[in-house]
C-alpha positions in Angstrom: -6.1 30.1 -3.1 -7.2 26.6 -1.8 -8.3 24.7 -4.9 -11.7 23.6 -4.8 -12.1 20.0 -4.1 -16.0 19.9 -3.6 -18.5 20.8 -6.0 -21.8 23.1 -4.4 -24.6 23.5 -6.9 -28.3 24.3 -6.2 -31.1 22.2 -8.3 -34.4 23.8 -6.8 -34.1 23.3 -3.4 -31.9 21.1 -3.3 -28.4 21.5 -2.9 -26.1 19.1 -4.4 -22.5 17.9 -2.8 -20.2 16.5 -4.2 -16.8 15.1 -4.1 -14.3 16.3 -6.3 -10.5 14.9 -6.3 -11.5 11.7 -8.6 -7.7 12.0 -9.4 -7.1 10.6 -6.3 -9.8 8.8 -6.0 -11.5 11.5 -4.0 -9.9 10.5 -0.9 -10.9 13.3 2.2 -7.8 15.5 3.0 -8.6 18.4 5.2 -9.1 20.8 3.1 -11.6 18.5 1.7 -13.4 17.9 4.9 -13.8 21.8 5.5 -15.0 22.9 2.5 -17.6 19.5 3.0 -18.2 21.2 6.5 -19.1 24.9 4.7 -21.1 23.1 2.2 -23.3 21.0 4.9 -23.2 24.4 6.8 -25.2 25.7 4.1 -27.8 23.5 3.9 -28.0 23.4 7.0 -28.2 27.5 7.7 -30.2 28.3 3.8 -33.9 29.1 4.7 -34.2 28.1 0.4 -32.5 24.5 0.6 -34.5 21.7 1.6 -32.4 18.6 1.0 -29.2 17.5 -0.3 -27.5 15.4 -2.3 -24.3 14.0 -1.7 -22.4 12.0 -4.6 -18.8 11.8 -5.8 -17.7 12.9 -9.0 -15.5 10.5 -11.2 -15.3 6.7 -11.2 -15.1 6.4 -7.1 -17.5 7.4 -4.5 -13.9 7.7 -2.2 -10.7 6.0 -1.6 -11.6 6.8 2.2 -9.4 9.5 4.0 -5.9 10.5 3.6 -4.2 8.9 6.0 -0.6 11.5 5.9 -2.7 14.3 6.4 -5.6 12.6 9.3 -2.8 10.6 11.0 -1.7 13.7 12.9 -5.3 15.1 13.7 -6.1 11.3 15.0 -2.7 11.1 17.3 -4.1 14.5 19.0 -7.7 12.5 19.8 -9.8 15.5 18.7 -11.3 16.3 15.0 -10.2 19.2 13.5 -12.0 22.2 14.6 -15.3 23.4 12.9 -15.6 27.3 12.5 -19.2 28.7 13.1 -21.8 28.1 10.2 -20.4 24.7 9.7 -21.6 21.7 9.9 -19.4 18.2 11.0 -19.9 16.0 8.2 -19.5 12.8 10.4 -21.8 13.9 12.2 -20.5 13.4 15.6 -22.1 16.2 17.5 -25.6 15.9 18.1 -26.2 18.8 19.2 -24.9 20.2 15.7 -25.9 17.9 13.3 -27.4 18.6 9.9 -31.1 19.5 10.3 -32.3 18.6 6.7 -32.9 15.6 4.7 -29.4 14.3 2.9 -29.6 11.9 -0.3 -26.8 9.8 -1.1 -25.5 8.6 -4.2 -22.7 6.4 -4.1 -20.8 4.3 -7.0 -17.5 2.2 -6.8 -15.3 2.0 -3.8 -16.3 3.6 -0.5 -14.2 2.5 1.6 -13.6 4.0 5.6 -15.1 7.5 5.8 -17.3 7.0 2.9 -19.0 4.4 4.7 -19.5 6.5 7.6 -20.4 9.5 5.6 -23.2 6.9 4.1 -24.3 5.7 7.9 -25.2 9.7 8.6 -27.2 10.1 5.3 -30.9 9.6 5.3 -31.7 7.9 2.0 -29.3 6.1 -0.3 -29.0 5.1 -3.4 -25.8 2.8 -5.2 -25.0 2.1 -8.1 -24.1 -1.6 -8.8 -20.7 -1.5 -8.8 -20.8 -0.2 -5.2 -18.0 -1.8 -3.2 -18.4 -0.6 0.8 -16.2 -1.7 3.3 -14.3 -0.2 6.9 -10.8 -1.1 6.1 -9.3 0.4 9.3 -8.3 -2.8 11.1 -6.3 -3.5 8.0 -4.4 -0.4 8.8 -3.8 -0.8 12.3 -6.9 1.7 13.7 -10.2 1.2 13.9 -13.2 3.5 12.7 -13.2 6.6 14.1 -16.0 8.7 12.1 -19.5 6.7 13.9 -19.6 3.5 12.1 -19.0 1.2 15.5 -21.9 3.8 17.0 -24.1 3.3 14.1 -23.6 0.2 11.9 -25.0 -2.0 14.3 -28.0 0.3 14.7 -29.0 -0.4 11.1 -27.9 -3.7 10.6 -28.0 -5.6 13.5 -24.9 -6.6 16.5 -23.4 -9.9 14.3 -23.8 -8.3 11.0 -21.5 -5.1 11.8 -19.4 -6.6 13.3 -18.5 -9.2 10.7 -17.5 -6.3 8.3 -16.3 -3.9 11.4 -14.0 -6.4 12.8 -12.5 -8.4 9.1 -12.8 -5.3 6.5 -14.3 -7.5 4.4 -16.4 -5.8 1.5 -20.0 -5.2 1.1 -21.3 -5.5 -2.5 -23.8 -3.4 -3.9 -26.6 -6.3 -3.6 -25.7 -7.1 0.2 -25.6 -3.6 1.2 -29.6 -3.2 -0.4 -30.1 -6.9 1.4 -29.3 -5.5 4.6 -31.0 -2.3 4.5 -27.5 0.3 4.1 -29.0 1.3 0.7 -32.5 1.8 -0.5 -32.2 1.4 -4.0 -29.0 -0.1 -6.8 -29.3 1.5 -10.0 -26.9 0.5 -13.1 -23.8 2.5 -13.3 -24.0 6.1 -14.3 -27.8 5.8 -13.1 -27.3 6.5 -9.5 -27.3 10.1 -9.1 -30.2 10.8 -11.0 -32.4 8.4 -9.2 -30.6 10.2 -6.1 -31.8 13.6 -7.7 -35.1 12.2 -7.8 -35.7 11.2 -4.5 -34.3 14.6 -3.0 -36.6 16.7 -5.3 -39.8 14.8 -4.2 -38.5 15.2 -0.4 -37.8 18.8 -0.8 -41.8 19.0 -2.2 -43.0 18.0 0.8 -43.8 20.3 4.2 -40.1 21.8 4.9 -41.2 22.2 9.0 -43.0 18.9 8.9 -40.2 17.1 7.1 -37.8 18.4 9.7 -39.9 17.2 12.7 -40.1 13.8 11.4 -36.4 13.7 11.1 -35.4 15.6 14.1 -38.0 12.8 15.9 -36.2 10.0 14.6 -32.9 11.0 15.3 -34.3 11.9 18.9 -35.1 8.0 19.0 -32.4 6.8 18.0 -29.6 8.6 19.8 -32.3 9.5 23.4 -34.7 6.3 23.3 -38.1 6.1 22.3 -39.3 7.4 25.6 -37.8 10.4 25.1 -39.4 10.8 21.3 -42.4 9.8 22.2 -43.1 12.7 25.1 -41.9 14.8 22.3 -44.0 14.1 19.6 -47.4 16.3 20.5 -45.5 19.1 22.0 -43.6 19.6 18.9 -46.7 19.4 16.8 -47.8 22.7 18.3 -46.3 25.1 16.3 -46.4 23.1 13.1 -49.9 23.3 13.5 -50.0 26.8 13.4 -47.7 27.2 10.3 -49.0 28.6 7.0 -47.9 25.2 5.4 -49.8 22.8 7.7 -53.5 25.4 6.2 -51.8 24.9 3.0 -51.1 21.4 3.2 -55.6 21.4 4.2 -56.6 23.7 1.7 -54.8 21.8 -0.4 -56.1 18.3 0.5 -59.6 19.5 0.2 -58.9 21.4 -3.6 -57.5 18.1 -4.6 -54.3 19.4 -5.6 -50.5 19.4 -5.2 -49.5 21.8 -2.1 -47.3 24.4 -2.2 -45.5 24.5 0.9 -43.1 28.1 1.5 -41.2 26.3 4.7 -43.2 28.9 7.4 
């Protein structure tokens, strides 16, 4: 039996991720990255989960991936295969990406795939000892998991590229400075204000939440033409949802809603 190497936990709805090979500084093998894939998969498939939380047990968010093991799948120029269910946790498919809100807590080094696990999340949150950096020039590659697709997109051309192109590292401070996290915590802080944030998401309208991420992303990766035709069609059946009454009768009442997600 595989030995379990990431941690699966519901909190509500929210389903909470997290990395768990801290003796080796949680660097991503492959059997790491599959069981990441089943766990995203259910999110991702789970009518009951709304959001998730990703974070890294130990001192370490991750070493970044282990090269022995990835070197092979790299030479080949593919990613390993993703049964059905699953869900690619880099991301790289659009047409299969994860359809629900993700929360990131991160502390320590996260370095290579960490960061580009980071650059698909929604929401982040970092503990101040947060050390971030692509390291894969330094190792004779370059990054092959969306950070030259997607670094520059929230950062800005010259900025990626300073740390894409040197490996230099990002400290907790610059990365809230330039917009990759949201929020620094102190050590051993960071994944409850995390928790926090993905509790009050998953509060809010599960269908409307969705939308308004499935929108952005349709921006980001189509153009905003291409959002913007889509906005009032998609709106349609939303407003005929038992949530979007609720979320009225509820406004009118002057209380909290209670949204079911239909």
């Amino acid at each position: 039996m595989e030995a379990k190497k990431i941690s699966v936990e519901k909190d509500g709805y929210v389903l909470l991720i997290g990395l768990d090979r801290a003796d080796k500084r949680n660097a991503l093998d492959l059997d790491m990255y599959w069981q990441l894939a089943a766990a995203y998969g259910e999110l991702h498939n789970n009518p009951d989960l709304r959001c998730g939380l990703l974070f890294a047990h130990g001192d370490h968010f991750t070493a970044g991936l282990d090269l022995v093991q990835w070197a092979p799948v790299f030479a080949e120029g593919k990613s390993p295969d993703i049964p059905e269910g699953m869900i690619d946790p880099f991301g790289l498919d659009e047409d299969r990406r994860l359809s629900k809100p993700l929360v990131m807590a991160a502390q320590g080094i996260c370095y290579t795939i960490g960061f580009e696990m980071l650059l698909t999340t929604d929401v982040r949150v970092a503990a101040s000892n947060l050390r971030l950096a692509q390291i894969e020039v330094k190792r004779g590659i370059y990054p092959v998991g969306g950070a030259t697709v997607r670094m520059f997109q929230e950062i800005g051309w010259a900025n990626a590229m300073r740390y894409l192109l040197t490996g230099d590292e990002i400290t907790a401070q610059e990365a809230y400075r330039l917009g990759l996290v949201q929020e620094v915590t102190e050590p051993g802080q960071e994944f409850e204000r995390a928790l926090e944030l993905a509790t009050k998401i998953s509060k809010q309208a599960p269908l409307g939440v969705q939308a308004a991420l499935r929108s952005a992303r349709l921006a980001r990766v189509d153009g905003t033409r291409k959002a913007l035709e889509r906005l009032l069609p998609d709106i349609i059946p939303i407003m005929k949802s038992e949530d979007s009454a609720e979320g009225v009768k509820a406004f009118i009442e002057r209380r909290e809603a209670n949204f079911k997600g239909r």
